[in-house]
mmCIF file of the C-alpha atoms, coordinates in Angstrom:
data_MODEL
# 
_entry.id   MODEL 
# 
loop_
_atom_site.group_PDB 
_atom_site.id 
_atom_site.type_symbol 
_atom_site.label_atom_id 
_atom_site.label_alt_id 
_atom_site.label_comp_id 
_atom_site.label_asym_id 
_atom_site.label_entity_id 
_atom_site.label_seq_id 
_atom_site.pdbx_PDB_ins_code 
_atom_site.Cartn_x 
_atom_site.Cartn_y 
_atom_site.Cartn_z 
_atom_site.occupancy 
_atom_site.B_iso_or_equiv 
_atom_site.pdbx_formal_charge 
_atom_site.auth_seq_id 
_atom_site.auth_comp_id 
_atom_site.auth_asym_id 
_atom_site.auth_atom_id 
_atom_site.pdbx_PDB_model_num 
ATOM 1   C CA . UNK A 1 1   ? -149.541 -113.207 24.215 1.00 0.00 ? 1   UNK A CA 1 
ATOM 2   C CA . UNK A 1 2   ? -149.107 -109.467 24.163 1.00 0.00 ? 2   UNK A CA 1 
ATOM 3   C CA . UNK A 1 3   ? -148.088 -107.951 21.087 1.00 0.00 ? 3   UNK A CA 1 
ATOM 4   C CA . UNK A 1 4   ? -143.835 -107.219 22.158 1.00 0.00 ? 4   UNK A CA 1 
ATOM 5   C CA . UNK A 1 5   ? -143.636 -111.486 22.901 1.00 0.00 ? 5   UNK A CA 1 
ATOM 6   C CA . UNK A 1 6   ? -144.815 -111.910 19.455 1.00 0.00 ? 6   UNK A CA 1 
ATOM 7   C CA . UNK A 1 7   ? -142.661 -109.342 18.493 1.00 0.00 ? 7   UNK A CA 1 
ATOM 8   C CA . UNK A 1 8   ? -139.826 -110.822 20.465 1.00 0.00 ? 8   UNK A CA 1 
ATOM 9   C CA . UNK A 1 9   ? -140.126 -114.074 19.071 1.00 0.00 ? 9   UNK A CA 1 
ATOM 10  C CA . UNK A 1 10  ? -139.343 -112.431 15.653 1.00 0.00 ? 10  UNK A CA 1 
ATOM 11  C CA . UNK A 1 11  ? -137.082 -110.433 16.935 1.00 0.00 ? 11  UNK A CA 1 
ATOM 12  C CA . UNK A 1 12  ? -135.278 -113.560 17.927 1.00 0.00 ? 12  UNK A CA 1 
ATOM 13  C CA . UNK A 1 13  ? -135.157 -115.011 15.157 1.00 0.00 ? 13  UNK A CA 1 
ATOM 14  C CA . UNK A 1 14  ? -133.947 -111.999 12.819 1.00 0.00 ? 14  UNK A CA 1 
ATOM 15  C CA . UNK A 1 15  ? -131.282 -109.767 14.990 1.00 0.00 ? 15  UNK A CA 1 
ATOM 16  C CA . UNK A 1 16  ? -128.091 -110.712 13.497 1.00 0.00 ? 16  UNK A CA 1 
ATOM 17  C CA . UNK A 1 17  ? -128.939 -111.993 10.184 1.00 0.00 ? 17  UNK A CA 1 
ATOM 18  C CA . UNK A 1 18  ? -128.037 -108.704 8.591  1.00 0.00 ? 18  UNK A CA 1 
ATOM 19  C CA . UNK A 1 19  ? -128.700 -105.003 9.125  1.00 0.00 ? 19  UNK A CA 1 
ATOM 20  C CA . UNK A 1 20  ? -130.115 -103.745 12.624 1.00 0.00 ? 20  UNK A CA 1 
ATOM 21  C CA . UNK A 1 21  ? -133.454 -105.300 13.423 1.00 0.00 ? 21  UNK A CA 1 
ATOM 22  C CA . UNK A 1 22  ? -136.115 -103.241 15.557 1.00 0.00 ? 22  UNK A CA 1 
ATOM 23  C CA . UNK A 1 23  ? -139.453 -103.951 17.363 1.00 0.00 ? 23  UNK A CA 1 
ATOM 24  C CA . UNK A 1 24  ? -141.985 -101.924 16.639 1.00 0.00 ? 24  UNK A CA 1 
ATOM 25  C CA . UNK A 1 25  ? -140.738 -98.818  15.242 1.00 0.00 ? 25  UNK A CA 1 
ATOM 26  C CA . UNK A 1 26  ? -137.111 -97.325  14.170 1.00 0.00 ? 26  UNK A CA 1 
ATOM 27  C CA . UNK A 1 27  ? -136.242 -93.746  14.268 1.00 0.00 ? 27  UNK A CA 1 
ATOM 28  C CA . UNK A 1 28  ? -133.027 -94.656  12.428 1.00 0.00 ? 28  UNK A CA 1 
ATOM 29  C CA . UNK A 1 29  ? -131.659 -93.795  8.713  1.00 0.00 ? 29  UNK A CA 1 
ATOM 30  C CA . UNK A 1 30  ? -130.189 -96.725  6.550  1.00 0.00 ? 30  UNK A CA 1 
ATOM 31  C CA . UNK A 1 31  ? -130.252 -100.442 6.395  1.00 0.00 ? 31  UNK A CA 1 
ATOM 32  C CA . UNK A 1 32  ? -132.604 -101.599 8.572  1.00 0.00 ? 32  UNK A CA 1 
ATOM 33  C CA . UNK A 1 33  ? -135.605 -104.424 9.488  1.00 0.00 ? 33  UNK A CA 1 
ATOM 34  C CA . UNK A 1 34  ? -138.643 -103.358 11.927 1.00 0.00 ? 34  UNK A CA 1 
ATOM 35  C CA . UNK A 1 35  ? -140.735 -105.948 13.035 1.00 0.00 ? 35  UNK A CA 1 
ATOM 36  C CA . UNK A 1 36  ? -144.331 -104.302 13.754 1.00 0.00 ? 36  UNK A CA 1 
ATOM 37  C CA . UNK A 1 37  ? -147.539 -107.052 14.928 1.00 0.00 ? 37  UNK A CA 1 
ATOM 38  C CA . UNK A 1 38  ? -150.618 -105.022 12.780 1.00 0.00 ? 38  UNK A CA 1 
ATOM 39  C CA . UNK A 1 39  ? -153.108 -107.409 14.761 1.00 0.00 ? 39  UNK A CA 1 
ATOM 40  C CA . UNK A 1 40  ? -153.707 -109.346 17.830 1.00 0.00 ? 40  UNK A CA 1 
ATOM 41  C CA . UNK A 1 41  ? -156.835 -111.419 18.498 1.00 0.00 ? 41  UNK A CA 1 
ATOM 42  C CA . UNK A 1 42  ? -157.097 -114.559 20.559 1.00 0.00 ? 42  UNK A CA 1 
ATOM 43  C CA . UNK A 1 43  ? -160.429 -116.652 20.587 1.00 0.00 ? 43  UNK A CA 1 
ATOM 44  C CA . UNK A 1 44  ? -159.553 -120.953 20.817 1.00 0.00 ? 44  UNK A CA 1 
ATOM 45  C CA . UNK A 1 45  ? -156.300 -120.304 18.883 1.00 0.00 ? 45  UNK A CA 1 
ATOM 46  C CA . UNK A 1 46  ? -154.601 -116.681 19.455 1.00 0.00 ? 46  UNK A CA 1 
ATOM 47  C CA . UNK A 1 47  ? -154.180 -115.150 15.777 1.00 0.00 ? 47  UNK A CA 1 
ATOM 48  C CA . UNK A 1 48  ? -151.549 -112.366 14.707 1.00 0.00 ? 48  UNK A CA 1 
ATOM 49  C CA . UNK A 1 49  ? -150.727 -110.822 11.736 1.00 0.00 ? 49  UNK A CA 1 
ATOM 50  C CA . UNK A 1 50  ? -146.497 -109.462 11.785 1.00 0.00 ? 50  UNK A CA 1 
ATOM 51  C CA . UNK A 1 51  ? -145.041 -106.611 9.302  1.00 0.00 ? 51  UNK A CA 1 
ATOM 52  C CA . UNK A 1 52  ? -141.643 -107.254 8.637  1.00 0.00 ? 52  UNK A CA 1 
ATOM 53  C CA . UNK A 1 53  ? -140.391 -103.999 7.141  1.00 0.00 ? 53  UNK A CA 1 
ATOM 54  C CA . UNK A 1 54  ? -137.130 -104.068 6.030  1.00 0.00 ? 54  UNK A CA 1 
ATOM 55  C CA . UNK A 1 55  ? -134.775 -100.773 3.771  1.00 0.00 ? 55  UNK A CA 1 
ATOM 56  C CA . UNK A 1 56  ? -132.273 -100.076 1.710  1.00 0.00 ? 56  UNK A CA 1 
ATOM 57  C CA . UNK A 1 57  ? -130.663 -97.429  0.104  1.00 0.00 ? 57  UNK A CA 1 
ATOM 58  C CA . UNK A 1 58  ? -132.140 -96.439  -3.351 1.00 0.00 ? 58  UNK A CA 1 
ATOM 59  C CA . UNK A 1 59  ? -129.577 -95.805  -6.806 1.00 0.00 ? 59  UNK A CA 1 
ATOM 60  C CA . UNK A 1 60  ? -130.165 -93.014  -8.520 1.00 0.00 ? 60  UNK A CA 1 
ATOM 61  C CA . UNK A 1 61  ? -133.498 -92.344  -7.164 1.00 0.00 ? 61  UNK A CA 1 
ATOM 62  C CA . UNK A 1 62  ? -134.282 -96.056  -7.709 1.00 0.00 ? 62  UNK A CA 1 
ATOM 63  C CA . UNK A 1 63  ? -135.573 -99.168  -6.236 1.00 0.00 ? 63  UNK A CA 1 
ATOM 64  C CA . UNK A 1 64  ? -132.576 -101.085 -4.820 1.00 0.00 ? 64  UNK A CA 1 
ATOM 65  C CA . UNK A 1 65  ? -133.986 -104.340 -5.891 1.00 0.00 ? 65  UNK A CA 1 
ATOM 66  C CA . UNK A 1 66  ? -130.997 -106.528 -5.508 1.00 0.00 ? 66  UNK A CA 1 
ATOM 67  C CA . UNK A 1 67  ? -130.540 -106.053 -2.041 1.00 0.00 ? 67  UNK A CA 1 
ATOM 68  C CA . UNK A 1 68  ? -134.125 -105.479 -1.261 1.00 0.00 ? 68  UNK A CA 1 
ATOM 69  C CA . UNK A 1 69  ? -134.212 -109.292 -2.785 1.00 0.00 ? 69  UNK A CA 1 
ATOM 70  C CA . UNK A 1 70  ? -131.330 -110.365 -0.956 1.00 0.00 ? 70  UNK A CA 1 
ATOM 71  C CA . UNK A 1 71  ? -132.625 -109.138 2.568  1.00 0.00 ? 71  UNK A CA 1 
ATOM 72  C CA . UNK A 1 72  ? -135.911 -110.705 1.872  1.00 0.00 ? 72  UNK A CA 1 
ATOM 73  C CA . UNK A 1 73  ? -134.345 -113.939 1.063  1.00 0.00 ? 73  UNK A CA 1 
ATOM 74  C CA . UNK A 1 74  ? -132.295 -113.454 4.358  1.00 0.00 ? 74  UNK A CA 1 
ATOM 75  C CA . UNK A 1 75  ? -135.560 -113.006 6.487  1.00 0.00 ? 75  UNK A CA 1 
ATOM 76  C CA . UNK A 1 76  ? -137.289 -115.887 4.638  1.00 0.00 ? 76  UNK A CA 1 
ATOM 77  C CA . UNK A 1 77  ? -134.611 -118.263 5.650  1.00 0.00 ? 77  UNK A CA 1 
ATOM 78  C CA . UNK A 1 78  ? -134.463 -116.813 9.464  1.00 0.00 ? 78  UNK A CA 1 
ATOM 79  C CA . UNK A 1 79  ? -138.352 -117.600 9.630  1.00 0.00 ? 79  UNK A CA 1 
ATOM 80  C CA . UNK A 1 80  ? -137.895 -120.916 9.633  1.00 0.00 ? 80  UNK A CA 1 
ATOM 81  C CA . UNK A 1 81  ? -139.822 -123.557 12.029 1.00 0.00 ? 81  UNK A CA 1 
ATOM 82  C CA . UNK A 1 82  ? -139.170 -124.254 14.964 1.00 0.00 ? 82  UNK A CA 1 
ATOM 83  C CA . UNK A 1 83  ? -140.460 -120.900 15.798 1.00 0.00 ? 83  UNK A CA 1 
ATOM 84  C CA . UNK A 1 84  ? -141.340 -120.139 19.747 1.00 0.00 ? 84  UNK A CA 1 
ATOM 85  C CA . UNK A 1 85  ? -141.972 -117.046 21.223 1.00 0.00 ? 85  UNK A CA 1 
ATOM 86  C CA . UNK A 1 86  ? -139.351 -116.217 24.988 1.00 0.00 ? 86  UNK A CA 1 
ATOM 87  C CA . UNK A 1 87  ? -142.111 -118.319 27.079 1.00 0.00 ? 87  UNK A CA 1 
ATOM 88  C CA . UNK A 1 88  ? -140.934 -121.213 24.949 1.00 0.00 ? 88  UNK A CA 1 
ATOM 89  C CA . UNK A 1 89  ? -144.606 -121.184 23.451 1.00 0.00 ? 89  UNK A CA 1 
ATOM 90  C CA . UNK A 1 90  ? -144.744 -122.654 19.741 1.00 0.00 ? 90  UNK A CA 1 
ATOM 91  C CA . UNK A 1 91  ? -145.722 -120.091 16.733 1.00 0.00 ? 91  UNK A CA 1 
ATOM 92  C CA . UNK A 1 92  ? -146.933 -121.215 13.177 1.00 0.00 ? 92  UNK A CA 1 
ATOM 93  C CA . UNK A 1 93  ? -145.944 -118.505 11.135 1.00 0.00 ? 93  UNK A CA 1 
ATOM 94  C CA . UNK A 1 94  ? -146.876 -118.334 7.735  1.00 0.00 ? 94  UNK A CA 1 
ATOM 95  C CA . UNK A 1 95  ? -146.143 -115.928 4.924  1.00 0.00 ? 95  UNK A CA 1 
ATOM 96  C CA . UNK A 1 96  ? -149.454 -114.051 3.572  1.00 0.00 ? 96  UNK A CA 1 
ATOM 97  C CA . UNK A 1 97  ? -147.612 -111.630 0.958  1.00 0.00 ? 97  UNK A CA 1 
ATOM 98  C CA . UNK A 1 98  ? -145.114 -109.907 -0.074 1.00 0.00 ? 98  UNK A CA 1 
ATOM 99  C CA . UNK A 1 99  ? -145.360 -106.096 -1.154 1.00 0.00 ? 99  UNK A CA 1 
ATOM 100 C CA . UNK A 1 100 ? -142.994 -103.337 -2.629 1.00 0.00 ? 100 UNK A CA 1 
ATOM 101 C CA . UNK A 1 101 ? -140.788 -102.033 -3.486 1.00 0.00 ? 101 UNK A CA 1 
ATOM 102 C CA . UNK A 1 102 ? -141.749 -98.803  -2.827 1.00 0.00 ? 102 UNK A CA 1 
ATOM 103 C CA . UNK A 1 103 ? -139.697 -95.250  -2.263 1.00 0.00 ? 103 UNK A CA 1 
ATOM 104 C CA . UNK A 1 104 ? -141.179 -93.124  0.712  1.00 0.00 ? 104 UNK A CA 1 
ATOM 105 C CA . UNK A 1 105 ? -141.663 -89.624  -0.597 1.00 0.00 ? 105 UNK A CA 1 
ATOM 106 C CA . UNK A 1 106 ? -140.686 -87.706  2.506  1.00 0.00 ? 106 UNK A CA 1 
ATOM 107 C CA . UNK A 1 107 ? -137.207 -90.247  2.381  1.00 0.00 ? 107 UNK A CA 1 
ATOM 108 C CA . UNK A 1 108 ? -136.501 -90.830  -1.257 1.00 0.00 ? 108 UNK A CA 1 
ATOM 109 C CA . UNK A 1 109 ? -133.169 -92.015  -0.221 1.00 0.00 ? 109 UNK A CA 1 
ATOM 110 C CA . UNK A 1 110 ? -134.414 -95.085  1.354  1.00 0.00 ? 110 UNK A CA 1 
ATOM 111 C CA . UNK A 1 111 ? -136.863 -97.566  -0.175 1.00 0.00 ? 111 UNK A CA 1 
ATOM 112 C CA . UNK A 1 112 ? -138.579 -100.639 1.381  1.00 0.00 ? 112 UNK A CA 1 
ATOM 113 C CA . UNK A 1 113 ? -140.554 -103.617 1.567  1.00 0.00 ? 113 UNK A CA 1 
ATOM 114 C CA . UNK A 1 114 ? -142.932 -105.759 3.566  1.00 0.00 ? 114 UNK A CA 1 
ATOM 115 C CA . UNK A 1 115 ? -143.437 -108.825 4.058  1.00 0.00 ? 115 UNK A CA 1 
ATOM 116 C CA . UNK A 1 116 ? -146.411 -110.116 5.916  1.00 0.00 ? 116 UNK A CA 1 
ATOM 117 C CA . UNK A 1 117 ? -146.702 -113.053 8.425  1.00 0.00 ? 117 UNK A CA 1 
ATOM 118 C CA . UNK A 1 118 ? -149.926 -114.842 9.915  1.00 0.00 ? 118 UNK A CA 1 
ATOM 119 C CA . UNK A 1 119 ? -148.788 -116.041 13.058 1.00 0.00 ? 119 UNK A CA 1 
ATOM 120 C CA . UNK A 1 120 ? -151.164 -118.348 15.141 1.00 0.00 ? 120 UNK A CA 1 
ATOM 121 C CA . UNK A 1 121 ? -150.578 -119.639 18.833 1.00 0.00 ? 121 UNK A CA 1 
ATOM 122 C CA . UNK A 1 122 ? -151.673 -121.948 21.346 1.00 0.00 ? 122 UNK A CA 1 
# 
């Protein structure tokens, strides 16, 4: 699988669950989640490991926390087997970790975090 039908499969499962969800990248302000796959091998089992980056609005120069927790939460529950990619192949994905919050110094408006997937394939 090429990195945008791993993508896609996460993509699937998040776009509607909240804010605007984007493969890849996102050249957008605000609420948002961007799915990005960091790495792509494939030996007997194909092996990927999936950023889900996902922002909020800070208060008063602050972590939003709440709603950083509540999107996370929201994603967590969307991730949930049965999990196939659009060629109706099956994904395990598992959670590896969780990091953040954090405040972006060139957009101290926003602040984020990341969760991180280990996806594996047939």
């Amino acid at each position: 699988m090429i990195h945008d039908e791993i993508a896609s499969a996460f993509f699937a499962k998040l776009n509607g669950i909240g804010p605007p969800v984007f493969k890849h990248f996102s050249n957008t302000a605000g609420e948002r989640i961007v799915i990005q796959v960091k790495a792509n091998t494939k030996d007997i089992l194909q092996t990927a490991q999936v950023w889900i980056i996902f922002y909020a609005e800070t208060i008063n120069n602050l972590p939003n926390t709440v709603r950083l927790n509540e999107l996370k939460d929201s994603i967590e529950n969307a991730l949930q087997p049965p999990f196939t990619a659009p060629d109706g192949e099956v994904l395990l994905a598992e959670p590896i970790s969780i990091d953040g919050p954090y405040i972006d110094p060139q957009t101290p408006q926003e602040c984020y975090m990341i969760l991180r997937y280990k996806v594996k394939a047939r």
